[in-house]
C-alpha positions as CSV (number, residue, x, y, z in Angstrom):
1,X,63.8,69.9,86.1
2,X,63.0,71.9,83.0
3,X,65.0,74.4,81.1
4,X,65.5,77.0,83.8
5,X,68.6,78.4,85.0
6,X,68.9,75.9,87.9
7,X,71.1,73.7,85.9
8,X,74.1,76.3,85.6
9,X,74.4,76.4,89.6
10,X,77.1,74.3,89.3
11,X,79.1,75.5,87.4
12,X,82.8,76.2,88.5
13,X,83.5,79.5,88.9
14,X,87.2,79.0,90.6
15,X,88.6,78.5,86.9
16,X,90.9,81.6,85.8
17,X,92.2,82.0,82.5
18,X,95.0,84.4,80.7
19,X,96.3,85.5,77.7
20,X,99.2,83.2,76.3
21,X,101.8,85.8,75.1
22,X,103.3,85.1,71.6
23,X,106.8,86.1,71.5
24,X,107.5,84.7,67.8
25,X,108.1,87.3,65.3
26,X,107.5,86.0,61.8
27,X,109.3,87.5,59.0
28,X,106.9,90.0,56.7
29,X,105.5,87.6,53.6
30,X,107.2,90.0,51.0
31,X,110.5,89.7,53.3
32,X,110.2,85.7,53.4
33,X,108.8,85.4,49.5
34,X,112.0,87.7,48.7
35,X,114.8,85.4,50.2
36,X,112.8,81.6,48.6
37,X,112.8,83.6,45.2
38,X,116.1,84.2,45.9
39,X,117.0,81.0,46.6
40,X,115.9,79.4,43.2
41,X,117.4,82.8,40.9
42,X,120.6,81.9,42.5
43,X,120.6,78.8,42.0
44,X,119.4,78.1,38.6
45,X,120.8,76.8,35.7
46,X,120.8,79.7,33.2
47,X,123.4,77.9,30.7
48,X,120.2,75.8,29.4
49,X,118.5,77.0,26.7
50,X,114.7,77.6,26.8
51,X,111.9,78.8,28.9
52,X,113.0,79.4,32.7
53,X,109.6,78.6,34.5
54,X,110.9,77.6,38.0
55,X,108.3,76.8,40.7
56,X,108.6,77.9,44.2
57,X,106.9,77.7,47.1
58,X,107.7,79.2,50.9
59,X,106.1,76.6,53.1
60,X,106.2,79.8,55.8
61,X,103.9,81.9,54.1
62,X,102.0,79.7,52.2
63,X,103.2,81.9,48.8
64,X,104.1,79.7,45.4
65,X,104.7,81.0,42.5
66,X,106.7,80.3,39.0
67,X,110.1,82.6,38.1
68,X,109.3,83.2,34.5
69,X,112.6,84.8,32.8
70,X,116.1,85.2,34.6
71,X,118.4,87.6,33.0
72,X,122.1,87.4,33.8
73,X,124.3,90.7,33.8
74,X,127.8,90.0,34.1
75,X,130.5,93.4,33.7
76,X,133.1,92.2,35.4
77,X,132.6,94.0,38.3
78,X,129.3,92.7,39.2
79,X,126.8,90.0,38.6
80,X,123.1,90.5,39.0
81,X,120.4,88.7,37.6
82,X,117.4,90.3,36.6
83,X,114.2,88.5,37.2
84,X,110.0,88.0,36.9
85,X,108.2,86.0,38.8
86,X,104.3,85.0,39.9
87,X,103.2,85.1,43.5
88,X,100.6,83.2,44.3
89,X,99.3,84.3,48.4
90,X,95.9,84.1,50.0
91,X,96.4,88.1,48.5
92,X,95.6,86.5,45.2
93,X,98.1,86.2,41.9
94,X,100.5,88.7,40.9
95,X,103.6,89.2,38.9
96,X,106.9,90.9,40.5
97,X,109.9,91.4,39.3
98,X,113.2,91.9,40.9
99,X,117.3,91.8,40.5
100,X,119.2,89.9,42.5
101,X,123.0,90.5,42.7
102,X,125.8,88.8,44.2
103,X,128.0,90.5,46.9
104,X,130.9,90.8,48.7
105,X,131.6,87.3,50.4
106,X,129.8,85.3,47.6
107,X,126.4,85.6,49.0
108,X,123.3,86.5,46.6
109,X,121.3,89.9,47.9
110,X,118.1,90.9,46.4
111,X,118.4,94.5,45.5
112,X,115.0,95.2,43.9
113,X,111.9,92.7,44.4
114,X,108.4,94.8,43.7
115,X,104.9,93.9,42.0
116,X,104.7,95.1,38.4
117,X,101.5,95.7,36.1
């Protein structure tokens, strides 16, 4: 027997095969990257004195980055804090900044979260 095609006789040709349907929707990265910087602006200690630099990282995207300033603006009325942070995504490294604020039941809402320069 050689090389020929009299090897692939046998081969089993009852064997059907489909398309597995994914019904999982995952969030957009900018979406998912908005609510974990969220998570650390709204959380973090801004009564210390000192450089901010707060690492993140969404283990859903794969994004990390490093919130650089946070910015508190407090009128009574309202409290938002304005922010910058690094993004770090197999898109490469870029800055963004954003404001998040906090709203009716207590909850933090990101109002603005864009890449700058």
């Amino acid at each position: 027997m050689g090389f020929g095609m009299s090897g692939f006789e046998s081969t089993d040709k009852k064997l059907t095969t489909s398309a597995v349907q994914n019904n999982y929707q995952a969030l957009p990265d900018s979406v998912s990257d908005e609510v974990t910087v969220r998570n650390a602006v709204s959380s973090a200690d801004i009564s210390k004195p000192g450089p901010t630099n707060i690492p993140w990282a969404n283990t859903s995207t794969g994004s990390a980055g490093v919130i650089n300033t946070i910015q508190e603006e407090n009128n009574g009325s309202y409290v938002c804090r304005l922010f910058t942070t690094t993004r770090h995504s197999y898109r490469g490294i870029a800055n963004f900044g954003g404001k998040a604020c906090l709203v009716g039941s207590g909850e933090w809402q990101v109002i603005n979260f864009k890449e700058i320069g």
